[in-house]
Each structure stands twice: as C-alpha cells, then as structure tokens.
N, C-alpha and C positions, 0 to 999 in steps of 0.2 A: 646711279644706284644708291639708294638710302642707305647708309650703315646703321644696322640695327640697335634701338638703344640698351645701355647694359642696366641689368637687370634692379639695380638699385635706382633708375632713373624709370623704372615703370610705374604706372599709377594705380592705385590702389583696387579701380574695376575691372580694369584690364589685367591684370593679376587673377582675379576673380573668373575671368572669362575663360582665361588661361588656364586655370585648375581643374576648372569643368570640364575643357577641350582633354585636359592632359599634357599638354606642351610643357607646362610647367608645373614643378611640384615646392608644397612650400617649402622641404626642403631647400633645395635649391637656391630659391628665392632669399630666403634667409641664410643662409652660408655665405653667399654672395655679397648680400647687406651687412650682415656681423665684418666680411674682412674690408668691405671700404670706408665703413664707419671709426675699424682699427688701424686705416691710415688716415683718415682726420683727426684722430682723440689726441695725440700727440703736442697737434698744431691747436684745436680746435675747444676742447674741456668742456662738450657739450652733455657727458655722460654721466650719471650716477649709476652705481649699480649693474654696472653692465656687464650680463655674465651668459656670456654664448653655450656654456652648456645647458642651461636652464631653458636657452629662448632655443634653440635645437630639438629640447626634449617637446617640448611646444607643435613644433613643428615637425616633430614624424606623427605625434598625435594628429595633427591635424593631417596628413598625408595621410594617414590610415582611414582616417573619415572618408574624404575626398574618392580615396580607392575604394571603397566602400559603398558612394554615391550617395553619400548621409554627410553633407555638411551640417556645422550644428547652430549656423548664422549667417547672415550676408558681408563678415569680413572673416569668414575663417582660414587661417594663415599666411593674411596681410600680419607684415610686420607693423609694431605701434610704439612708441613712446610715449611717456604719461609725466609728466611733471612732477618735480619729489613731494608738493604739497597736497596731492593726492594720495593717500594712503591705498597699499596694496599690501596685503595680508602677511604679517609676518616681517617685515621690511621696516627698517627703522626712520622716519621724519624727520630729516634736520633741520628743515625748512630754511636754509641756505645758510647758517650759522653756525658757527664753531661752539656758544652757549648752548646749544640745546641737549638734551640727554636723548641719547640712540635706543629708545624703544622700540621692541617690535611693536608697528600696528596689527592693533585684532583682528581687522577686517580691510577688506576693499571700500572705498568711499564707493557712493552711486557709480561715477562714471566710469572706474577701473572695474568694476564689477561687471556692467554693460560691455567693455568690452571683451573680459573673457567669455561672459556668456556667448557672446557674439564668435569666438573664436581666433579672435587676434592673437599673433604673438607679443609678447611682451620684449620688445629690444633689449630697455633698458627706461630707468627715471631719468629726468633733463634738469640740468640745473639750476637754480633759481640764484638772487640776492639775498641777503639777511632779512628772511622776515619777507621779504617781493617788497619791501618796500624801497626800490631802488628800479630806475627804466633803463638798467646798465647789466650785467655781467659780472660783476664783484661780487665777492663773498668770501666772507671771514672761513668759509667749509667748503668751499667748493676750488681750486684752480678760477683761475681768470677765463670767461666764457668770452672765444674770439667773434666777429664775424666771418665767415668762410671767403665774402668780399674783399675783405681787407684786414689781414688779421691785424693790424693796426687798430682798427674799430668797433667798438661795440656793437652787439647781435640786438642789442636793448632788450628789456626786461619789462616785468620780471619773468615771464616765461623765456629767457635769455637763452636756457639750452635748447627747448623747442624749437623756437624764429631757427638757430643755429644749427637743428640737425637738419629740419626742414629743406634748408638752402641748399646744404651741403649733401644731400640726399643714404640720410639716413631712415633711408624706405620711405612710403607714399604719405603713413597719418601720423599724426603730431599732436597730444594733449594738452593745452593749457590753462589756465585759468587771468581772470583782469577783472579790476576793482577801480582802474581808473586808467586804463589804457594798456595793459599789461601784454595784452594776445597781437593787441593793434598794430603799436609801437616795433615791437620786433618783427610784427608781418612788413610792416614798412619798410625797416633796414635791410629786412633780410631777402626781400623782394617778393614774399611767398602772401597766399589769401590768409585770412583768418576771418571767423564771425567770432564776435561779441553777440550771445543770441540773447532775447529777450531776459531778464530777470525772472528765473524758474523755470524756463522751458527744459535746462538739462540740470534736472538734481543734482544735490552735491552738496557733500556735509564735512564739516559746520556750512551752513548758510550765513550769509553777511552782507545786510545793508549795499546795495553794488554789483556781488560779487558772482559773477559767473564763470563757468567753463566753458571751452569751446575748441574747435577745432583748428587745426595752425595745418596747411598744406600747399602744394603749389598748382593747385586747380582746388576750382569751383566743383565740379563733378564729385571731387572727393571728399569733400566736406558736405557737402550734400548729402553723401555715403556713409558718413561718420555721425550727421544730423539725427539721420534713420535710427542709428543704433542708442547715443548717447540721450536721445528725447525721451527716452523708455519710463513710465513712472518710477519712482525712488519712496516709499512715508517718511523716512530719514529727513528728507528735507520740507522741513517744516514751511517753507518760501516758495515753493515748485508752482506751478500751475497744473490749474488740471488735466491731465493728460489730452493730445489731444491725436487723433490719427492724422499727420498730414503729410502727403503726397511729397514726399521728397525728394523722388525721380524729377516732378513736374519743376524743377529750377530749370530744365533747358525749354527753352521760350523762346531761343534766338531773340536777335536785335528786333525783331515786332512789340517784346515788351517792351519796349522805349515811347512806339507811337503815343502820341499823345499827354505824357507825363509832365507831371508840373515838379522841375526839381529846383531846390534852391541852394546857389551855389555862395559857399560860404569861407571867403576868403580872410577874412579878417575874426578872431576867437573873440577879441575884445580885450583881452590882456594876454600877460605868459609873452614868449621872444617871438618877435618878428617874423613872418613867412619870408625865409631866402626866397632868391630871384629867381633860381633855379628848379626848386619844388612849386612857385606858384606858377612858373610858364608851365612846368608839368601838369598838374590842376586844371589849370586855363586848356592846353591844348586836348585833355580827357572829355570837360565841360563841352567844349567843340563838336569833339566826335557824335556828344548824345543827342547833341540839339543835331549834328546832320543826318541823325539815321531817327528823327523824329518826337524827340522831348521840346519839351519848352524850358529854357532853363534861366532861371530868374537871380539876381544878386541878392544875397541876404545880410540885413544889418547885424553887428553882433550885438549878443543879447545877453552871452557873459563876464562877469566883472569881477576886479581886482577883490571885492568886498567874498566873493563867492569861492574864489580859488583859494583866497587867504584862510577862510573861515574853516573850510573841510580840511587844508594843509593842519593849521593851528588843535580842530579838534583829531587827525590824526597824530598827533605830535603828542597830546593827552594820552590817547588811547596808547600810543607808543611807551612811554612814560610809566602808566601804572603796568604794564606788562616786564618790563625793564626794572623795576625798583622791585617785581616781584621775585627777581631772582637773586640767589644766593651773591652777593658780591666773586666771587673768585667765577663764576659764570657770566657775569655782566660783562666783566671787562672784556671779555673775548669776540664781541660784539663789533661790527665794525664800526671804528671813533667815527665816522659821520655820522651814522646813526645814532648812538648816540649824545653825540652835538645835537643833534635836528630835537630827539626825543626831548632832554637838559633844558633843553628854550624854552619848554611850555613850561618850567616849574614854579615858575612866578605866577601864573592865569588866576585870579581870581574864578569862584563861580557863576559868576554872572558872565565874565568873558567864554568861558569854556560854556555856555548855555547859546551864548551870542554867534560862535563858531560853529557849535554843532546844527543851530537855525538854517547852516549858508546849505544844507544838503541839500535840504526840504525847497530854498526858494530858489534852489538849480534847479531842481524837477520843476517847479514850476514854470521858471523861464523859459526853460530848454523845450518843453510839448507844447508855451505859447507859442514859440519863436519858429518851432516847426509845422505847427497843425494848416498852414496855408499850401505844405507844400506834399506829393504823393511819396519825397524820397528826398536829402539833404545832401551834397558833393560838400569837399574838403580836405584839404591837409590832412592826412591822418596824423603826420607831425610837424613841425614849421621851418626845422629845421632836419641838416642830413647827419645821417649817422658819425658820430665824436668820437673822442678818441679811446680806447676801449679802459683805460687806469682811470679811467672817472666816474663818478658816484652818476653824476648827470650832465647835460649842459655847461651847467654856470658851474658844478662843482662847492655849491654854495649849501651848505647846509641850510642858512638862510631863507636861503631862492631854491629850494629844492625841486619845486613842481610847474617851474615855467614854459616846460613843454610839451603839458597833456591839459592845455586849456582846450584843445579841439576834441579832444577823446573824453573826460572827464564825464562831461554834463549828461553823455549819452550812457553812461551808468546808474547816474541819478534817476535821470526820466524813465529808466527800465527798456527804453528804445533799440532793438537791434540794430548792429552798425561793423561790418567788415572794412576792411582793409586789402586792398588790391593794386598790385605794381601798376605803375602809370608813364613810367619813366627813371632816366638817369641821368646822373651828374655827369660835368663834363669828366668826372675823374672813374665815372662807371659804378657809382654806388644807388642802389635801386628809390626811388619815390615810390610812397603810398599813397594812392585815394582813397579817401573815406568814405562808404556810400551806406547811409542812415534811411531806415522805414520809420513808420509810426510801431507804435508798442504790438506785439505778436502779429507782425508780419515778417519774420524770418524769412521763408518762404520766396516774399518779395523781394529781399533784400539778396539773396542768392540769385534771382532770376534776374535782377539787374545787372550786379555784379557777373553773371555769364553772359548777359549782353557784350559789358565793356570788356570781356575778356577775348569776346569774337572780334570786337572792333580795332582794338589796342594794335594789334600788329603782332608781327614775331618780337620775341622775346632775346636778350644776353644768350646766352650758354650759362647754364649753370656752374658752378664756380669748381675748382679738380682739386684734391689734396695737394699739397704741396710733394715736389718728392724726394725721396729718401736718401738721406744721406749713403756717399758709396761707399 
C-alpha cells in the first residue's frame, strides 16, 4: 500500500486538481507548508520574510475563490517563494547585505506581479548572497543558507534560499533569478530542475546584460506551470521579447522527443576546476540513457577560454567597485571582506583593460552560438564540481579565483540560450548531480521537453531530504 505523500511534498498541479476536486483547500495546504518550513528554518536559513499570517490571509482569499468556482489563474493557492532581489510591494530589498538601506519597494517587479495576478501564495522571500554575487549561501544580512543535504554544504547561489527551500520542500514553486549560473548551480546541489529561460522571455526589472528569472522546482511539469504564468508580457522590461503564446502544457512529449536529436555532449568548459570523477560518470551515464531511447549524441570541443571567464570576472569586479565606492563608507564596510577584496582588485584597471574585459561578453556569445549551432540541444555539467563546504564564499574561496566554477553555466547567459539543470545522479556520499541541458535561443519549450524526457528515463529518485529533529 502507498503511503500518501504529505502535503508539502505535493506538486504544484496536482494541488491545482485537488482544489478543483475539493479534496484540498489552500488552506490547508498552506498551514501544512508554513509549519514544515518552521521546522527547517532553524537548521536551514532559507527564509526572509516569512510571515504565516500574511501568507494564511492569501489563502482563505483564495479558498473563497475556489468555493466560489472563480479561480483567478492557473496557480491560485499554490504556495510560492520569490527571491528577495525581486521586489514585492511594500517589502524592503537587502539584496543579501548588511550595507543596504531597508526601503520599502513601490511595487511588484514583473515576475512577483505575475504571480499574484496568477494567485499564488506568497510563503515567503529566499535568501541570497551580498549582491548574488556569490554561488554560495553567505551573506553579510542574511543567517548562513544550509543545504537540506548536508547542512555541512552549501545550497549554492545566488538563488541559495530557493535551490534550499526547493529541496527541503517548502511547497512546489520556487523563484529565482541567474546572471551566470545562479538558478542552475543551486538546482544542481540541491538536486531540484531549474530553467535559465531565454534572455526576456520572463520580464524583470531592472533588466541586465545576462540576467534572467526563472523557475527553481522538483519537476519539469511545474515549471512548465510557472513558465505559463511568469512569460506574461511586462513594458517594464525594456530587454523582454515579444510576447509570445506558447504551449506550455506541450513539455510532455515523452522520451519520443529524443528520436533522432543531435545533441552535443560537453565535458570539458575549457577552463574553471576540473569535472570530478563522480559528476562526469553522472554526465556520461545521463548522455547514455539519450542515445538509447534515440538521440545521436556527439562529444563537443570546448570553445570557452581563460581570456573569456577572466575578462567578464575583471569587468564584473569594475562594476562591483563603482557600486561599492558609491556608498557611504560606514555602509561599505558591512559588506562581506570577500567581496570586497574581489571588488578592491580592479582598482588599478586602466581604461583600455576595463574596455578589454567588458569585450570578453560579446566574444562568449559569440563562441558559445558558434560552438552550439551544429547541434539541436548541448548536455553538461551544470557544475564540475559537488556541492563544498557551506562557510565558503566559493570553490577555491579565492577572491582571486572567484568564478572557476560556472565556466559551464556562464556562456549560456551571454548567448541568451535557454539551459536548465536536472538531477542526474549522486555522490557516493549522496549529494545530488546536475545536468545541463541547453537549446538554441527561444526554444524554451524544447529545452523543457527534453529535460521531461530525461526525467522519465533517469529512474527513481533519493527521498527527499526531512528536517532534522527537535531537540527533546
């Protein structure tokens, strides 16, 4: 006999089907989710914000709809969290730092907007690094963001509380945004999907060179579900694409989207740390599965370089730099010292260097749609390495060496390219592998459809990770 799963480990449509039926009310649902999330926060520091009468009041709203037979979107009283660097009306942006001043925002950015429209509840904001400019869990303002895996380990970042409620099943959808691996990286450690969707497909303001939003969940279906809602046009974003209607039911295609695809399997970044042993047998034996339910899958040379990673590192470390001198000294210091250390390094750059570095954007996009256009979809590491140790800024911990391990996520920012992240495996120590699975430029869509291919093939999955428990 199945034991039925408990109601924080439901998925965001099935929720949906439920409300309609009656079986479930979001009530419920949410009362449920607010008290298992209030036994991970302790251990876990995935939360900002998080204030159960608010997200309650949410939720008889929407129960009254529901009773009603007038829902007022296709997630109304799914529970949701949003990333604090998304502005939600009234709620102050620390954007993961202790420097910041606690302003309420005016308004909802696009995507928080979209999803009340839509009817979500609002859980709670997820916590970032200082600035997200960290693939870690730290922060000068925030508690230290666990992995639910191993609270030892970092959740990765910068969407760090996301990847981290995600896991730990603080309800079905998950908000976050990535500039250069941000959504991917923590979907990886944290064993959960994520899409990086095209550049503008989901508005979001400010807009920034890179920078999208996207969905962080533990199925394809529901991010799918969250596509629906977050694609909605925005004028706001001045970057957006033009709206487009697309089918985003149609991700399930079963493994017949596979026949015949030319995918290119891309082991080697070409700089940044080494792919462990353990992540590329993961990789390798995912690449397997697609070529035997009918892909062609080809090895790909790498096409990105030391000159490339170095160049957007050095001009982010500029941009770093004059944002950081612009503040008040007794505000700067409160910054976390890696940051800036990292920032401090560029203050020597000539103009001609800082012209030199900002070039390395423009000739990743370029490399990165040559290096791909032979092939209909791109496999990979989403990271090269397995999730470290959680009191580290990164990897190497190097201020220096800060970005040597989103050489496989980076370039697919540049190009505008959609590109998710989906569990493929684990260590022998049980901490989850990401694969990468990259389209050409707005084919989301596709990139969804494969990605729920590899997700019917993959096999069963860990158990999802339990709070720790309570002292007696």
């Amino acid at each position: 006999m199945t034991t039925p799963r408990a109601l924080h480990d439901l998925p965001a449509h099935e929720l949906i089907t439920a409300y309609r039926q009656r079986t479930l009310s979001p009530v419920e649902v949410t009362t449920a989710v607010l008290a298992h999330a209030q036994r991970w926060e302790p251990s876990l520091h995935a939360c900002y914000l998080m204030r159960p009468e608010l997200a309650l009041a949410q939720a008889r709203e929407s129960e009254a709809r529901w009773l009603r037979g007038a829902p007022c979107g296709p997630l109304d009283g799914v529970p949701v969290t949003v990333k604090e660097n998304i502005a939600t009306a009234g709620d102050p942006m620390p954007l993961g730092t202790a420097a910041s001043e606690l302003l309420a925002a005016a308004a909802d950015a696009p995507p928080a907007a979209r999803l009340r429209e839509a009817g979500a509840v609002l859980l709670c904001k997820t916590t970032m690094p200082d600035y997200g400019m960290l693939s870690s869990g730290l922060s000068s303002f925030h508690a230290l963001t666990r992995n639910p895996w191993d609270l030892g380990k970092t959740p990765g970042g910068s969407s760090a509380g996301g990847g981290a409620a995600a896991a730990a099943g603080y309800g079905p959808l998950h908000l976050g945004t990535d500039i250069g691996g941000s959504l991917r990286l923590p979907a990886s450690w944290c064993g959960i999907f994520s899409l990086k969707p095209s550049l503008g497909r989901i508005p979001i303001d400010p807009p920034y060179t890179g920078r999208a939003a996207g969905p962080m969940t533990r199925c394809v279906a529901d991010a799918a579900l969250l596509m629906q809602v977050l694609s909605l046009p925005d004028a706001r974003d001045s970057m957006s694409l033009p709206y487009q209607a697309i089918a985003w039911p149609r991700f399930e295609q079963g493994t017949a989207k596979l026949q015949g695809l030319r995918i290119g399997l891309l082991l080697d970044a070409g700089c940044g740390l080494a792919v462990q042993p353990e992540v590329r047998a993961a990789v390798e034996a995912a690449a397997a599965l697609l070529e035997q339910a009918g892909a062609s899958v080809q090895p790909m040379k790498p096409f990105f370089t030391r000159a490339m990673l170095d160049g957007m590192d050095h001009a982010w470390r500029m941009r770093s730099l004059m944002d950081l001198n612009a503040l008040p000294a007794e505000r700067r210091v409160r910054v976390l010292s890696f940051i800036r250390e990292w920032a401090d390094s560029a203050a020597g750059m000539t103009g001609a260097e800082v012209f030199a570095a900002f070039s390395q954007f423009h000739a990743t996009r370029v490399a990165t749609v040559a290096a791909s256009a032979a092939y209909d979809y791109v496999i990979s590491p989403t990271a090269p390495v397995l999730a470290f140790d959680a009191e580290l800024a990164s990897p190497t911990n190097d201020p220096l060496r800060p970005l040597e391990h989103i050489a496989f996520t980076v370039p697919w920012n540049m190009s505008e390219q959609p590109a998710a992240s989906i569990n493929c495996g684990y260590s022998t120590s049980g901490l989850p592998i990401g694969l990468q699975i990259v389209g050409k430029r707005f084919d989301d869509l596709g990139v969804l459809q494969v990605a729920r291919a590899f997700e019917l093939l993959r096999g069963a999955q860990q158990p999802w990770p339990l709070p720790p428990l309570a002292p007696n």
